[in-house]
C-alpha positions as CSV (number, residue, x, y, z in Angstrom):
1,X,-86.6,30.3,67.1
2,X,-89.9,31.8,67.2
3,X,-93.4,30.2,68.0
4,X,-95.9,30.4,65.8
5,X,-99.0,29.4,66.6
6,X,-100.9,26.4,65.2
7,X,-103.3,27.8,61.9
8,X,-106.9,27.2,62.9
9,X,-108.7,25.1,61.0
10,X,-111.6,26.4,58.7
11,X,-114.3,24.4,57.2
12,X,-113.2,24.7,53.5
13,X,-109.8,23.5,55.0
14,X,-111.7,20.4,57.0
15,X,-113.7,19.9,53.8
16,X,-110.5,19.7,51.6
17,X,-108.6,17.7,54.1
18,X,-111.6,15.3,54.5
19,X,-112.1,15.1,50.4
20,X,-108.4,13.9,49.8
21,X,-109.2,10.5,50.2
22,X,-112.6,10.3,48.2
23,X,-110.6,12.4,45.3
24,X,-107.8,9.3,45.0
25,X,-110.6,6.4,44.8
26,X,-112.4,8.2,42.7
27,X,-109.3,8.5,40.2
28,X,-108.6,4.5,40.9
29,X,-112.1,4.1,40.1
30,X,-112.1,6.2,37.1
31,X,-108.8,4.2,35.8
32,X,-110.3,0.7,36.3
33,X,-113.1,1.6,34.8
34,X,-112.0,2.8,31.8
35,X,-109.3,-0.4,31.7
36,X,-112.6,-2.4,32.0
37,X,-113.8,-0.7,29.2
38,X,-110.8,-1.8,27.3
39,X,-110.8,-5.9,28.5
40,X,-115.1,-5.8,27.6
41,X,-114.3,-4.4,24.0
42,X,-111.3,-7.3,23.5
43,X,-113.6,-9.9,24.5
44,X,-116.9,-8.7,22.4
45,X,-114.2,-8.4,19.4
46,X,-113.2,-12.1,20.5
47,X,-116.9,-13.3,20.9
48,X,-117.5,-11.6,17.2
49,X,-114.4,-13.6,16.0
50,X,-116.1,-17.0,17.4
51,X,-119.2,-16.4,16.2
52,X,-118.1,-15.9,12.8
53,X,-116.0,-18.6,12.7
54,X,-119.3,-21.0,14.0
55,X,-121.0,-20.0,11.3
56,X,-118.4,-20.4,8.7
57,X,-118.3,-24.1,10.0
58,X,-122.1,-24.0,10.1
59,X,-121.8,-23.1,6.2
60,X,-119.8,-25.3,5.4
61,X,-121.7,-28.2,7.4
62,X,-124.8,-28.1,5.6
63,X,-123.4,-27.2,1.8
64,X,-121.8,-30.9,2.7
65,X,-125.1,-32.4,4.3
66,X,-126.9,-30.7,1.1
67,X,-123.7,-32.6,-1.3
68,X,-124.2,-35.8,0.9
69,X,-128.5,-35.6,0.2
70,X,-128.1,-35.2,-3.4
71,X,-125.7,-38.4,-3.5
72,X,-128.1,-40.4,-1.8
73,X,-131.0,-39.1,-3.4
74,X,-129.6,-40.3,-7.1
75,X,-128.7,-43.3,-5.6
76,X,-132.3,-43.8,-4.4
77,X,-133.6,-42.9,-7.9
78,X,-131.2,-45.5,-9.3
79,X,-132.3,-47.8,-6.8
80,X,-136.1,-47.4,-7.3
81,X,-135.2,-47.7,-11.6
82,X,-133.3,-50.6,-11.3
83,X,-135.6,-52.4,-9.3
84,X,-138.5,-51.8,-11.3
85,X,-136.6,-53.0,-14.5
86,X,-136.0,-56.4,-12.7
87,X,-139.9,-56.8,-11.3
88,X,-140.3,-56.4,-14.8
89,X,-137.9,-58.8,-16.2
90,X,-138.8,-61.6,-13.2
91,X,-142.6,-60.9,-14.0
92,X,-141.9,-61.7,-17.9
93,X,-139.8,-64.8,-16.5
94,X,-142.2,-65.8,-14.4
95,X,-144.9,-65.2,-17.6
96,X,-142.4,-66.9,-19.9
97,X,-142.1,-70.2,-17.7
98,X,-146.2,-70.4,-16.9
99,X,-146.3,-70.7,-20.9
100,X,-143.8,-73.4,-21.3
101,X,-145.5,-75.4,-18.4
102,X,-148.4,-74.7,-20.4
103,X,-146.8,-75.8,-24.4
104,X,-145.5,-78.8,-22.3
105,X,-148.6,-79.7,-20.5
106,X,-150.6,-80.2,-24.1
107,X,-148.0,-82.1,-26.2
């Protein structure tokens, strides 16, 4: 068996040897960031989802608050009407009697 002797080492080999490392973190970087990239664009199409489905709800929330104000809105109206109708009928009651007590009082 022959000797050889050990190859010297250059500076472009030392700069290779020494970039190695740096090369493999930057691929490991490279592939979480682009798996990043895949988990941030599943949960913005997620938040999307949500959102749209609040406002749906929000929707359907106040066409039923604007069903439920109407109601009680007629209901008021109906109230208020009825009310007057009986202040009127007690006040020609009350009218009514005053004139008996009245027709009594003189015969």
């Amino acid at each position: 068996m022959k000797h050889t002797p050990p190859k010297k080492m250059t500076l472009d080999g030392l700069a290779r040897s020494m970039q190695r490392p740096f090369l493999d973190v930057r691929r490991e970087m490279h592939g979480m960031r682009t798996e990043m990239h895949g988990i941030r664009g599943a949960v913005v199409s997620e938040m999307r989802e949500l959102v749209e489905g609040m406002r749906a709800h929000n929707r359907k929330m106040l066409e039923s608050n604007d069903k439920l104000v109407t109601r009680f809105d007629a209901l008021l109206k109906e109230e208020a009407a009825h009310t007057i109708l009986h202040k009127r009928s007690d006040d020609r009651i009350e009218n009514h009697e005053k004139r008996l007590m009245r027709f009594e009082a003189r015969n």
